[in-house]
Backbone bond lengths (Angstrom), bond angles and torsions (degrees), N, CA, C in turn:
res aa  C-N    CA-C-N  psi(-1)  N-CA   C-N-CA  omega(-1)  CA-C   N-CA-C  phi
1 X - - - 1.470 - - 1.528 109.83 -
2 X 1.369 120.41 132.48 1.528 115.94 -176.85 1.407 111.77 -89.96
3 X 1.390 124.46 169.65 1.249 118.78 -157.97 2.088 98.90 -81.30
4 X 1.111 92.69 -21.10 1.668 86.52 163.74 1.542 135.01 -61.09
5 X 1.833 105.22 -29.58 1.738 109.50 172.74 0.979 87.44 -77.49
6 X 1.259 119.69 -61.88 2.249 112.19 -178.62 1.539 115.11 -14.80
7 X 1.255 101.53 -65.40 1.515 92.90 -168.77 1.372 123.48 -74.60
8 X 1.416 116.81 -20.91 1.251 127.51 168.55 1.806 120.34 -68.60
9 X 1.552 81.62 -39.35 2.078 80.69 164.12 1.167 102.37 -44.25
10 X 1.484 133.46 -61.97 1.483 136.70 -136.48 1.496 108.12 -59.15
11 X 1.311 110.66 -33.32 1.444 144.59 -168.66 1.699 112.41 -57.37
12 X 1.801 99.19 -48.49 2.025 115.78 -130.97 1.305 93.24 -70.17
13 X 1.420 121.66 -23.27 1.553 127.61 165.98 1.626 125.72 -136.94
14 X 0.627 81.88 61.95 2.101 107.00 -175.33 1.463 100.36 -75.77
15 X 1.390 136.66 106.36 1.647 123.30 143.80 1.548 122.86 -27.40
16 X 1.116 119.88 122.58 1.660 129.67 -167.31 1.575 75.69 -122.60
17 X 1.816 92.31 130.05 1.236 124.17 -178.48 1.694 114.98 -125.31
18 X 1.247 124.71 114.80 1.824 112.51 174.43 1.203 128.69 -34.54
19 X 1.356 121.27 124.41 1.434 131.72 163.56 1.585 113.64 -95.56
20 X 1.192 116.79 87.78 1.165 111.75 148.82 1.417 121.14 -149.29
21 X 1.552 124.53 -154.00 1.458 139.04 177.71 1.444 110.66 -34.95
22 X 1.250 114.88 -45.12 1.530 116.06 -160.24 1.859 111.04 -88.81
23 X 1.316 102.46 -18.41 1.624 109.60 -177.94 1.498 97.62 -100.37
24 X 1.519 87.08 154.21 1.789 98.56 175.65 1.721 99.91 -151.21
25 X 1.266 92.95 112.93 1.660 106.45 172.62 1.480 133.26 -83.77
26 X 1.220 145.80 131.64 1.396 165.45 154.35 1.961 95.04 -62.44
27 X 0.923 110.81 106.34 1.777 100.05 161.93 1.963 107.09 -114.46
28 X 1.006 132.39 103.33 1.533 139.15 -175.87 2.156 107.57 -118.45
29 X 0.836 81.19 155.25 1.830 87.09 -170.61 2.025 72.03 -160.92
30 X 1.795 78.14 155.94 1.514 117.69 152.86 2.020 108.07 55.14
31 X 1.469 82.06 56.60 1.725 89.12 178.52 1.351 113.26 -88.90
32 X 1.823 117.09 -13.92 1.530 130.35 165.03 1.766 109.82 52.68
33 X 1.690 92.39 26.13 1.928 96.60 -163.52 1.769 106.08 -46.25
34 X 1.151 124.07 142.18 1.960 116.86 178.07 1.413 101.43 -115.99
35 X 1.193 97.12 -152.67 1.366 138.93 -166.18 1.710 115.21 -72.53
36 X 1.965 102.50 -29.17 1.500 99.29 -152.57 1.520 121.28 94.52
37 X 1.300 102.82 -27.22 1.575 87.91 176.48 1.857 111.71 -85.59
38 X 1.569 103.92 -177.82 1.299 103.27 169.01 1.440 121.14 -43.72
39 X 1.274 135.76 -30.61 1.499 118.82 175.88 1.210 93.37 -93.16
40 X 0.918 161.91 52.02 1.939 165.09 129.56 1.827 99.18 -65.01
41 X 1.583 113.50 68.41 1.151 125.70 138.07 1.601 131.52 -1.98
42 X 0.999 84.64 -44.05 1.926 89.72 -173.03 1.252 103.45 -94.38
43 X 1.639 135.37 -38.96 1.218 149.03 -133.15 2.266 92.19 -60.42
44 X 1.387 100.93 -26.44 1.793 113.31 -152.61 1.492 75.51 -74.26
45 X 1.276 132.17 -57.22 1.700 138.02 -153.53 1.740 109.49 -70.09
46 X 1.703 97.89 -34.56 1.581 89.67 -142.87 1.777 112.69 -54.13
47 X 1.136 137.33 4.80 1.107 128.84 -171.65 1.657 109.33 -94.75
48 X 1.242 89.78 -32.57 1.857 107.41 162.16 1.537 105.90 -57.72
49 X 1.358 119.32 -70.68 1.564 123.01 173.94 1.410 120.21 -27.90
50 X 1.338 108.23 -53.34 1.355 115.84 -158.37 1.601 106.81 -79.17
51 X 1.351 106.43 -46.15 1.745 126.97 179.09 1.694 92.74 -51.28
52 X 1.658 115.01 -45.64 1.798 106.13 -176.73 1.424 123.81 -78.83
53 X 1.383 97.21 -33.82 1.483 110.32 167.26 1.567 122.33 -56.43
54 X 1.463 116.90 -40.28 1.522 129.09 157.90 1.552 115.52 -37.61
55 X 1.742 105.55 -65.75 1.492 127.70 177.46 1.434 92.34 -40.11
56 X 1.126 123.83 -84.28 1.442 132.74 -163.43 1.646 125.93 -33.82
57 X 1.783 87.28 -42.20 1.916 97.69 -168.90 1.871 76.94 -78.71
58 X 1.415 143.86 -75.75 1.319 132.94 -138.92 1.512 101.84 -64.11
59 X 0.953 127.09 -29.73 1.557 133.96 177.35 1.863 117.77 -76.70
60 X 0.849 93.93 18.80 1.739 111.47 -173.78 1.502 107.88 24.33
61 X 1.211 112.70 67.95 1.312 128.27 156.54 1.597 125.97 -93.24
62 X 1.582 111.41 137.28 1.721 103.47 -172.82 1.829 94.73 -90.38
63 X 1.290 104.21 135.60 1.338 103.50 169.81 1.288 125.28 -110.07
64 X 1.295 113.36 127.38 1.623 140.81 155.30 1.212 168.92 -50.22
65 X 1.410 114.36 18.96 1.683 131.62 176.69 1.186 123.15 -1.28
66 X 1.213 161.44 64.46 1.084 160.83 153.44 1.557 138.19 -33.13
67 X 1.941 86.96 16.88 1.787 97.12 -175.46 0.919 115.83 97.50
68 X 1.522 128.43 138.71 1.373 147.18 -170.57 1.034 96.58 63.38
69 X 1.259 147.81 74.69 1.100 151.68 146.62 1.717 116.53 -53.72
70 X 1.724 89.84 -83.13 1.152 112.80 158.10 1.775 136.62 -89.88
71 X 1.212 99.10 141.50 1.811 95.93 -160.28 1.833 101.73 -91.62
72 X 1.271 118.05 98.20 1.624 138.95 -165.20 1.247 95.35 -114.75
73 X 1.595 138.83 21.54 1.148 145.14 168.46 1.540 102.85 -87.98
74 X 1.294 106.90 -60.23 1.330 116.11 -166.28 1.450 105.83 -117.24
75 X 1.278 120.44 5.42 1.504 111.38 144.77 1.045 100.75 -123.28
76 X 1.860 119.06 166.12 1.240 143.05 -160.03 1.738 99.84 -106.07
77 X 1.426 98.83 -40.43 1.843 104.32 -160.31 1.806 105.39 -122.63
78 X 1.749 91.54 107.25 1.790 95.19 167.22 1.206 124.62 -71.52
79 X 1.233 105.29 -4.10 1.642 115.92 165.54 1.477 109.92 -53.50
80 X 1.509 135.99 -48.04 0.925 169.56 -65.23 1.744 90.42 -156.41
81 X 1.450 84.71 -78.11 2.005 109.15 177.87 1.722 108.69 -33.31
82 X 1.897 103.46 -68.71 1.193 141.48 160.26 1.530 115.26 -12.70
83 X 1.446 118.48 -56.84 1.071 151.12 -157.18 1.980 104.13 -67.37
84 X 1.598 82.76 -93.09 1.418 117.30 144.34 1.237 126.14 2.66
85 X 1.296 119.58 -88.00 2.001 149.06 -155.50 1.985 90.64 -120.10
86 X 1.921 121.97 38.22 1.147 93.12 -164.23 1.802 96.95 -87.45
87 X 0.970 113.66 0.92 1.986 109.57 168.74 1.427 115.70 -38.17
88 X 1.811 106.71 -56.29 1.526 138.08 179.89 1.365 90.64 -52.48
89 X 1.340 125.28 -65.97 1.344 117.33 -155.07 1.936 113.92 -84.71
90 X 1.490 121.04 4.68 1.381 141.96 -164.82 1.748 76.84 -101.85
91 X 1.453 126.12 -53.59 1.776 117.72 179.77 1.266 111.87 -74.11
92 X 1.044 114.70 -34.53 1.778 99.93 174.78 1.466 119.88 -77.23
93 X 1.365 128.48 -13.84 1.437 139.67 164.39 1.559 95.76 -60.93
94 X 1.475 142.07 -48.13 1.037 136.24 160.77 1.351 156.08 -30.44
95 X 1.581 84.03 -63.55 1.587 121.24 163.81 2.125 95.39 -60.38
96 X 1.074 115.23 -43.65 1.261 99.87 -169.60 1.296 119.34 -109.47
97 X 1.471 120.34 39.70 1.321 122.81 171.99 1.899 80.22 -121.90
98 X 0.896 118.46 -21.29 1.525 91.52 162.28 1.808 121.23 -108.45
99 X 0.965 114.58 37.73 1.184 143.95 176.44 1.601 112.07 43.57
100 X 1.659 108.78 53.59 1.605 105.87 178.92 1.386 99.17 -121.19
101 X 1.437 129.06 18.51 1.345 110.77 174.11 2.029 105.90 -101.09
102 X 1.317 120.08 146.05 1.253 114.45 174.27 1.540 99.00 -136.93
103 X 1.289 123.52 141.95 1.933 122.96 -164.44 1.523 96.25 -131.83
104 X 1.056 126.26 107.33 1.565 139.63 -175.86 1.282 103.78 -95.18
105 X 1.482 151.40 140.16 1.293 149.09 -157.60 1.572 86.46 -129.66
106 X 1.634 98.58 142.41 1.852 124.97 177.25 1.419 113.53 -114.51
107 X 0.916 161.86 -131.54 1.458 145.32 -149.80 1.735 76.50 -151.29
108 X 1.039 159.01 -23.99 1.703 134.94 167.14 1.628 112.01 -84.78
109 X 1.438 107.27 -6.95 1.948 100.45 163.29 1.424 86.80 -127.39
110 X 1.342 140.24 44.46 1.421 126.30 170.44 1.746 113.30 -59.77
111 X 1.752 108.65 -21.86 1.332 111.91 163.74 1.538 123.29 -39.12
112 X 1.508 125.76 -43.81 1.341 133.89 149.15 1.646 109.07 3.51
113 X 1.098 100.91 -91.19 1.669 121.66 179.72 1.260 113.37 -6.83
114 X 1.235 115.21 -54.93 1.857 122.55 -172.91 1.365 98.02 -65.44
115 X 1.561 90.23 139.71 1.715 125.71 -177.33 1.643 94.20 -65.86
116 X 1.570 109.50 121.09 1.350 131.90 146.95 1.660 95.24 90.03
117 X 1.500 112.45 26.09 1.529 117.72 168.75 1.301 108.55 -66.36
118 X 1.157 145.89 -43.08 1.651 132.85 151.85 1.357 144.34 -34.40
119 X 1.125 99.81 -53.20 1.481 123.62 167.75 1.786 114.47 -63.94
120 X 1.416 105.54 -21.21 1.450 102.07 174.14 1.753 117.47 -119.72
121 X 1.666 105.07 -2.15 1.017 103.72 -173.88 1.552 110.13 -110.60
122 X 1.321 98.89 -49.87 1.871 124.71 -167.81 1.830 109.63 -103.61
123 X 1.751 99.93 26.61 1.302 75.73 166.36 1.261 138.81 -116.58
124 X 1.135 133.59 61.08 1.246 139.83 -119.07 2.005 95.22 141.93
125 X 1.982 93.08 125.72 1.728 85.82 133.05 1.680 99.71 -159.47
126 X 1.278 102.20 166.91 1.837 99.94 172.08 1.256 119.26 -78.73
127 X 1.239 119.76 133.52 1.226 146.93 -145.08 1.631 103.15 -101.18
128 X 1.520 149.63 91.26 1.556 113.37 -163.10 1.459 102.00 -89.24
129 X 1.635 120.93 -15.35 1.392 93.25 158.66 1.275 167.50 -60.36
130 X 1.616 90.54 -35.95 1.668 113.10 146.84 1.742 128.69 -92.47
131 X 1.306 98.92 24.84 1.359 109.98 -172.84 1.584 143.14 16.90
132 X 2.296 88.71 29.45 1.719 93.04 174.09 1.051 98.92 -127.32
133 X 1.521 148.67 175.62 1.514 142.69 147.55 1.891 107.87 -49.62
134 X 1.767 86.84 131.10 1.793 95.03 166.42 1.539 88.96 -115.33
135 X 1.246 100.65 -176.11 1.419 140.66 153.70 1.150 129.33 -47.81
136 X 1.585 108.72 105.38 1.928 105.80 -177.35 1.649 109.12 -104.95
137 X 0.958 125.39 -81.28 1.563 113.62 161.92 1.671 101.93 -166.62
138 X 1.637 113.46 91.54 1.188 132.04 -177.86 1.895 117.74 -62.82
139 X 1.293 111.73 -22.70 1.609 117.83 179.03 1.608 91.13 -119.56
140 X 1.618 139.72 58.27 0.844 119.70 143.12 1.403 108.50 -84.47
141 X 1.938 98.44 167.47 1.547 111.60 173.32 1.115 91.53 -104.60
142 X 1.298 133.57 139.49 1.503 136.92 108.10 1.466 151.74 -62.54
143 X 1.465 111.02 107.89 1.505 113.37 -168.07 1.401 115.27 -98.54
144 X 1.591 103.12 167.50 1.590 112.43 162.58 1.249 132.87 -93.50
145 X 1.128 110.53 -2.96 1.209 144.84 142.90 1.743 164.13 175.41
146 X 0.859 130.21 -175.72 1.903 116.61 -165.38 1.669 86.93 -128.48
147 X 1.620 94.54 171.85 1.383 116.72 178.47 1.499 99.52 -129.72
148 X 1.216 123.67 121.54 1.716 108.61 157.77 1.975 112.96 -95.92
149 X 1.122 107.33 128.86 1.456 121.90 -171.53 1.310 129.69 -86.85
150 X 1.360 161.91 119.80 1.644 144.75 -171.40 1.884 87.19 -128.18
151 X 1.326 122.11 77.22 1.937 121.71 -178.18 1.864 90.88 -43.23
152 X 1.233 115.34 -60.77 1.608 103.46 -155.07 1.611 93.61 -55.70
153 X 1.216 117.37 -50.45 1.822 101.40 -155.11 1.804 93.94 -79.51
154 X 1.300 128.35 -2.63 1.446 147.05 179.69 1.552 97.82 41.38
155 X 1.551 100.70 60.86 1.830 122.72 158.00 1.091 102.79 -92.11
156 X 1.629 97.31 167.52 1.636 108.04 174.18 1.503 94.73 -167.46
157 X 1.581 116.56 117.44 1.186 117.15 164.97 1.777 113.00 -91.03
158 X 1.299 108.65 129.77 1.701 116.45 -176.12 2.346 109.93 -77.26
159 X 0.828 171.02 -16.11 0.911 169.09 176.30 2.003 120.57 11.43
160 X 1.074 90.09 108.94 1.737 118.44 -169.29 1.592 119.38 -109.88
161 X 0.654 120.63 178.73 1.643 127.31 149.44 1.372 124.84 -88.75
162 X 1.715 113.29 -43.96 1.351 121.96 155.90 1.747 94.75 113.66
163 X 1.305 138.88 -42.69 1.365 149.62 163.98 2.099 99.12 -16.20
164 X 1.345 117.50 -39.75 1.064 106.37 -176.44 1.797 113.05 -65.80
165 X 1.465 117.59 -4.59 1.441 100.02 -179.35 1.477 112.36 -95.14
166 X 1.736 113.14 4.20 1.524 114.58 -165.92 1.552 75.05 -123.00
167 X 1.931 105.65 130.59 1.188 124.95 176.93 1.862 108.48 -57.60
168 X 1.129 105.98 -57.56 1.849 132.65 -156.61 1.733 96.46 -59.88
169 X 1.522 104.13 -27.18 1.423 99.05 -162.30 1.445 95.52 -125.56
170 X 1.879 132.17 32.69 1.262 125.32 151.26 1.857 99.80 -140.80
171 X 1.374 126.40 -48.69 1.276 117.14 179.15 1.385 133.87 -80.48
172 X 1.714 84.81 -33.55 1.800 96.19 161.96 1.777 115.32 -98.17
173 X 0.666 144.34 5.30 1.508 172.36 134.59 2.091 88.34 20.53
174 X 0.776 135.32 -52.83 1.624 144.14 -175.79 1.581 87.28 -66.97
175 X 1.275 113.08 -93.58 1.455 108.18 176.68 1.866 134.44 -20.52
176 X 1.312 88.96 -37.10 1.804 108.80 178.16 1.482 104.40 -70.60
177 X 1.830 111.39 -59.69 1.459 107.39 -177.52 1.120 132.12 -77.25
178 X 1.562 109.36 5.65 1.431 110.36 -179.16 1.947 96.15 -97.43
179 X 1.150 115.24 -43.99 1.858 107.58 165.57 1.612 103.54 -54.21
180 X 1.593 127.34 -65.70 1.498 98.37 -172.65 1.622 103.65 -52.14
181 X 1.292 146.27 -50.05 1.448 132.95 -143.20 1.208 118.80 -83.31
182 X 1.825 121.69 -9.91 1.696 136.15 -175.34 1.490 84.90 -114.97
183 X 1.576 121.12 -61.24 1.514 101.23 -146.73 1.291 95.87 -95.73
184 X 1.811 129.69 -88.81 0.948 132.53 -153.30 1.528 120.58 -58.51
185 X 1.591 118.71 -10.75 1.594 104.68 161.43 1.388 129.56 -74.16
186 X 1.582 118.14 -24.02 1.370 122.27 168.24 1.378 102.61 -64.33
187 X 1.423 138.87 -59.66 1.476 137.34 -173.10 1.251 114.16 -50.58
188 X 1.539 131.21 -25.13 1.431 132.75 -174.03 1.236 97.06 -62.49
189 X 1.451 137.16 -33.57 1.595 119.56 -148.17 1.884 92.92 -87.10
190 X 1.437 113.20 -2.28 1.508 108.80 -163.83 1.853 87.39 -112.18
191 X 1.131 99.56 20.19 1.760 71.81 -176.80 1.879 110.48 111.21
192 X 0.794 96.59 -44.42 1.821 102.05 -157.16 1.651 108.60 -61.10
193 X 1.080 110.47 110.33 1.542 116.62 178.48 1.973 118.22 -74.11
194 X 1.058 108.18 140.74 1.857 103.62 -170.68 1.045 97.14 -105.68
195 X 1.670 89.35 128.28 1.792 108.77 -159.06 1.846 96.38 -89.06
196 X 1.188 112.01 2.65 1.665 103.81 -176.45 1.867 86.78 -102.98
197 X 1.312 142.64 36.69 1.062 125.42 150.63 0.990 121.15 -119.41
198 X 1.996 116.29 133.30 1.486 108.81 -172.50 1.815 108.94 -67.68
199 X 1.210 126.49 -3.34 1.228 139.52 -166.06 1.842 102.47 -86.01
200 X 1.236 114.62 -39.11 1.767 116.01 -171.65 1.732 102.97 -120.31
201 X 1.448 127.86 3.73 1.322 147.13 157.78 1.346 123.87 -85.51
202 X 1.367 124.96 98.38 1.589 114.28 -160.84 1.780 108.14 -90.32
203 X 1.486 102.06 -6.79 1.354 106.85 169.71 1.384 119.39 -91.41
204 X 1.257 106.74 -50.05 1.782 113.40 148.62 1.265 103.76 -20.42
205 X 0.996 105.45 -85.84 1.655 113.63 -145.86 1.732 114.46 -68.93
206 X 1.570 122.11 -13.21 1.244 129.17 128.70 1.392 132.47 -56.33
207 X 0.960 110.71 3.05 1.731 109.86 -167.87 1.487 86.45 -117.17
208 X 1.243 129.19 -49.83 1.624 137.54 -155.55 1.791 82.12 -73.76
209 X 0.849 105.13 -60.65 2.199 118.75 -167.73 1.652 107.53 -50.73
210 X 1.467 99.06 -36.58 1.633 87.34 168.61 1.333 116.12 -76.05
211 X 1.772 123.03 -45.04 1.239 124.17 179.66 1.836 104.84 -29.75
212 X 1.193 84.98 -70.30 1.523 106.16 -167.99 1.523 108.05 -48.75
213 X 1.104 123.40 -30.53 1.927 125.89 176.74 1.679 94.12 -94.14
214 X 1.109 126.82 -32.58 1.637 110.34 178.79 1.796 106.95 -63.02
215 X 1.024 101.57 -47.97 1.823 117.22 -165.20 1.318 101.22 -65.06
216 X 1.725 131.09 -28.10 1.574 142.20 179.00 1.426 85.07 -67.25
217 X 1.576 124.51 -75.28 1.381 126.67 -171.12 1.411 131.11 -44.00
218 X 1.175 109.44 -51.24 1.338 103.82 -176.39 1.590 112.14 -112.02
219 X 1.327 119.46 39.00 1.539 145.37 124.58 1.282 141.48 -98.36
220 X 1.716 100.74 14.97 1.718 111.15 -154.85 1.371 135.96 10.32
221 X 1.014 97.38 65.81 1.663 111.90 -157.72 1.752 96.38 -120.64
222 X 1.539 113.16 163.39 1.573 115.15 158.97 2.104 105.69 -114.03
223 X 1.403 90.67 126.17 1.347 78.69 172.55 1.626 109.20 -133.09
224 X 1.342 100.43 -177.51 1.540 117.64 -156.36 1.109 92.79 -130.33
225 X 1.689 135.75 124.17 1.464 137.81 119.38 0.902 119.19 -121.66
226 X 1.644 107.02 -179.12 1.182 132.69 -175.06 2.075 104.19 -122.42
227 X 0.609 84.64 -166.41 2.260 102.29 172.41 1.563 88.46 87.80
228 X 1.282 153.78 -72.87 1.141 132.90 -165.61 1.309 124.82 -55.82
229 X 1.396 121.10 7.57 1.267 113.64 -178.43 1.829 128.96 42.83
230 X 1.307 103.24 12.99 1.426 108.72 172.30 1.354 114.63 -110.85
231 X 1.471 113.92 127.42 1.626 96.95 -176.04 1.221 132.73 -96.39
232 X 1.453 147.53 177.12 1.515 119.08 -166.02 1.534 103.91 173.51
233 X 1.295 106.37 101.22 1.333 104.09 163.38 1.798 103.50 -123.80
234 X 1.148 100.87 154.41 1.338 104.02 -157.61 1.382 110.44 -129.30
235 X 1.093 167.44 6.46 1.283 159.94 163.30 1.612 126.17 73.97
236 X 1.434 83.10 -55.07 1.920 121.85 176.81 1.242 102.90 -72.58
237 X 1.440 127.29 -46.77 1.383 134.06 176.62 1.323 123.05 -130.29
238 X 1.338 115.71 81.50 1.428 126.24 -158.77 2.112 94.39 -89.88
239 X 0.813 138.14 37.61 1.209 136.66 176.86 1.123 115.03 -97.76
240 X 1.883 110.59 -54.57 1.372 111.19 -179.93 1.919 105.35 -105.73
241 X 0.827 119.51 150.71 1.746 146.89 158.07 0.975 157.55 -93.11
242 X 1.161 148.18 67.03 1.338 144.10 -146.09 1.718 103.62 -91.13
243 X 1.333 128.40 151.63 1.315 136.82 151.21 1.342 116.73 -80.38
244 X 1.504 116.50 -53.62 1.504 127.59 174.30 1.651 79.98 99.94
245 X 1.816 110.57 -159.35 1.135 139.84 -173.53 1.057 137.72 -75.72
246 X 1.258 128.72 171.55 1.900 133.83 119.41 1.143 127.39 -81.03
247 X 1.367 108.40 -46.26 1.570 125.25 -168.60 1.983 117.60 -67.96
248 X 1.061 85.85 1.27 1.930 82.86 -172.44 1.412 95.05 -83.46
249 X 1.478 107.87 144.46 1.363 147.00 -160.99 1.429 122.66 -48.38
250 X 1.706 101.95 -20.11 1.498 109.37 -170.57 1.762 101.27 -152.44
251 X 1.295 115.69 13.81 1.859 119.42 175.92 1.296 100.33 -176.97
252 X 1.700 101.72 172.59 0.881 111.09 159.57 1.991 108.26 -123.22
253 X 1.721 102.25 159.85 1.210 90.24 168.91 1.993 127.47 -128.99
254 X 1.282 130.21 165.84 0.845 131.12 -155.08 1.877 116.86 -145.23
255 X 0.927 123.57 142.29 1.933 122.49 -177.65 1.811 80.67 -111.68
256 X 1.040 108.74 138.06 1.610 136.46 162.17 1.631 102.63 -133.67
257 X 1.282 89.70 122.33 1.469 143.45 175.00 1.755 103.78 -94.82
258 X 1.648 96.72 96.60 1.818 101.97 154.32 1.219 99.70 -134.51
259 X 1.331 119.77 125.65 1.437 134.77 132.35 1.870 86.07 86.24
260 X 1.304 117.15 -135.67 1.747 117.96 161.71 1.433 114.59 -84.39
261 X 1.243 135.78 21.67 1.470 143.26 165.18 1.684 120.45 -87.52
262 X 0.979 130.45 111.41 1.483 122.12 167.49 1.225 103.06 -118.24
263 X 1.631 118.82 125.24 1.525 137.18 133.30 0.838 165.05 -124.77
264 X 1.608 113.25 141.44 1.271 106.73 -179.40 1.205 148.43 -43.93
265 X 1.568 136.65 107.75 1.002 126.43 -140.75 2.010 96.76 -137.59
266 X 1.473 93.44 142.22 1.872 106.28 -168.82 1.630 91.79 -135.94
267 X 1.457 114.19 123.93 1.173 122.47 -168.22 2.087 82.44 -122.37
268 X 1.172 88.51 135.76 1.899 97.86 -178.64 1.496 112.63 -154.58
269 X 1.538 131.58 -178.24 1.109 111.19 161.04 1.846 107.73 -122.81
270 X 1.796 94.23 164.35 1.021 118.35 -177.66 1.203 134.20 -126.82
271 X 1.476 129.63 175.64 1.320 107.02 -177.76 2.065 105.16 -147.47
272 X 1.175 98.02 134.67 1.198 126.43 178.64 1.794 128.18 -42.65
273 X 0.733 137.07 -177.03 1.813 133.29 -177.57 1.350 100.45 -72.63
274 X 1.685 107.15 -46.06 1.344 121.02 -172.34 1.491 114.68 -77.06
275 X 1.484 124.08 0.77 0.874 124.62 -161.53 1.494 128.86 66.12
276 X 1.362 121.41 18.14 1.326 119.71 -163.27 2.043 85.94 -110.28
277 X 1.502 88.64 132.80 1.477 113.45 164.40 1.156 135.32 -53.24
278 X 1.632 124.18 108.88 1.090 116.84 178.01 1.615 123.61 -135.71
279 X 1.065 134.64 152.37 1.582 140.99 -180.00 1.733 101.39 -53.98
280 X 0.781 123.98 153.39 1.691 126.91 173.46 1.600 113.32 -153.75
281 X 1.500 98.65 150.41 1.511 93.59 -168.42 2.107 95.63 -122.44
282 X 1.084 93.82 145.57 1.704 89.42 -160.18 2.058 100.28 -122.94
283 X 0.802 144.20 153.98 1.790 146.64 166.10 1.732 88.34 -113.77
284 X 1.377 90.62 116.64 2.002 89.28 168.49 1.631 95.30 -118.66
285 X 0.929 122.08 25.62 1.786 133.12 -173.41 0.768 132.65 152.53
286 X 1.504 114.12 126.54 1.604 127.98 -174.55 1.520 119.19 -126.90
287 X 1.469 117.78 144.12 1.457 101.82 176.17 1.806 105.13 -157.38
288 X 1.177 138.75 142.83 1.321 145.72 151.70 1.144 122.44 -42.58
289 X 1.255 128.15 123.17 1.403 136.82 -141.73 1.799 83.46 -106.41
290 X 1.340 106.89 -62.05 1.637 106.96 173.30 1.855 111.19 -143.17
291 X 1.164 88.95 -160.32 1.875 86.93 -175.11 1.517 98.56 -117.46
C-alpha cells in the first residue's frame, strides 16, 4: 500500500466535526506522555501542558490529539502513563463529559486502534483529590483520523498524525518499536539519536513533510499533522500544517482553530520586570482558512 492509500484510509471513516463561528479548536499532537522516568519526554513540558490544557478547558475549546499522545513505544503499560500524568488525564475526563475531547492515535500509541482498548485500558484513573479511582472515558473511540467541515464555505480540514507517509513508522511499525524499545531507548541516555524517527532525522523528516505537502496538493485538500515535530503554518502554503510538539526543549506548540482563523500558537515560559516567572502564550502565525 503506498503512503498515499495510507493516508486516505485515515480519512474513509473519519468523524466530520463543524467548522464554524461557534466552535473553537485546540489541535496538539506529540505529547510522548511516559512512565516518569528519565526517558519521560514530556516530564520537561508538563507544566506548560497542563497551564494550556487549563486555557483550553476554561475557554471552551474542543480538544484534539493528533497522536502520540502517549509514548507505548517504550512503555508497555498505559496504566502506568495514566498513573503518572493523572492531572492530564483528571482534564480530559472533563473535556469529555462534555464531549470536546477527541484522541487520534500516531504510530507510538498505534496500540489505540484495538477494539474495546478503552474500556480495558482508560477506564478508570486515581483521582488524588478524592483519593479513589473515578471515571475516565471507558467507551471511547479512537481514530486515525477526523475531518473538520464549514458545508456553506464547502471546506474541509483533513487532520492525521502524518506517520502514514513514513513506511518504517506505519507498515513496518512492529519492527520500528521493537528497535526503539531494546535498542535505541537504552542509547538515548548516552546521547544516541534514533535514526528511524522522522522527529530526530532531519532528512526523514523532510522526506515525510514533503509526502505530506505533496498528498495536500494533489488532493486539494488542507491538512494537519503531527510526527515531525516541526511546526508550520504557512500563509504562502496554506495546504499543508504542522502542529509541531510538546517535547521541544524550551515550549510547547499548538494550531488553534477559531471560526476561519488558524494559529499558530507557542506556549513557553517567561519572566516579568520583577523577574518573577510566568507561563506565556505567544501567536507566531496566523492565516484564513477560507473567506
Amino acid at each position: 500500500m503506498s503512503y498515499d492509500s495510507r493516508l486516505s484510509a485515515a480519512f474513509k471513516n473519519a468523524p466530520v466535526l463543524p467548522l464554524n463561528g461557534c466552535r473553537r479548536y485546540c489541535l496538539i499532537s506529540d505529547c510522548h506522555r511516559g512512565d516518569g522516568s528519565s526517558n519521560d519526554n514530556f516530564l520537561k513540558n508538563q507544566t506548560l501542558y497542563f497551564t494550556a490544557l487549563k486555557y483550553y478547558y476554561a475557554n471552551g475549546f474542543t480538544y484534539i490529539e493528533l497522536g502520540d499522545g502517549d509514548e507505548l513505544w517504550e512503555n508497555r503499560r498505559m496504566s502506568q502513563i495514566i498513573e503518572i500524568h493523572n492531572n492530564v488525564f483528571w482534564l480530559f475526563s472533563l473535556f469529555h463529559r462534555q464531549n470536546r475531547l477527541y484522541l487520534l492515535y500516531g504510530n507510538h500509541d498505534i496500540e489505540k486502534k484495538k477494539p474495546g482498548y478503552s474500556g480495558r485500558v482508560c477506564k478508570t484513573y486515581f483521582c488524588t483529590d478524592t483519593q479513589c479511582c473515578e471515571e475516565l472515558f471507558p467507551d471511547f473511540d479512537f481514530h486515525e483520523g477526523l475531518i473538520l467541515e464549514n458545508r456553506s464555505r464547502s471546506y474541509r480540514l483533513y487532520l492525521t498524525h502524518g506517520h502514514q507517509a513514513d513506511f518504517w513508522n506505519s507498515t513496518g511499525w512492529r519492527i520500528t518499536r521493537f528497535l526503539v524499545r531494546y535498542l535505541w531507548k537504552p542509547l538515548e541516555h548516552f546521547g544516541v539519536l534514533d535514526p528511524t524517527s522522522a522527529a530526530k532525522n532531519y532528512t526523514r523528516k523532510d522526506h515525510v513533510e514533503q509526502r505530506l505537502a505533496d498528498y495536500a496538493s494533489k488532493n486539494n485538500i488542507s491538512l494537519v499533522t503531527g510526527h515531525t515535530h516541526r511546526p508550520r503554518l504557512d500563509p504562502g502554503a496554506p495546504s499543508y500544517m504542522n502542529t509541531g510538539s510538546c517535547v521541544h526543549p524550551r515550549c510547547i506548540t499548538c494550531i488553534e482553530i477559531q471560526g476561519s482563523a488558524a494559529l499558530l500558537v507557542k506556549w513557553t515560559y517567561d519572566t516579568r520586570r520583577d523577574n518573577s516567572l510566568y507561563v506565556s502564550r505567544e501567536v507566531l502565525s496566523q492565516m484564513t482558512l477560507f473567506e
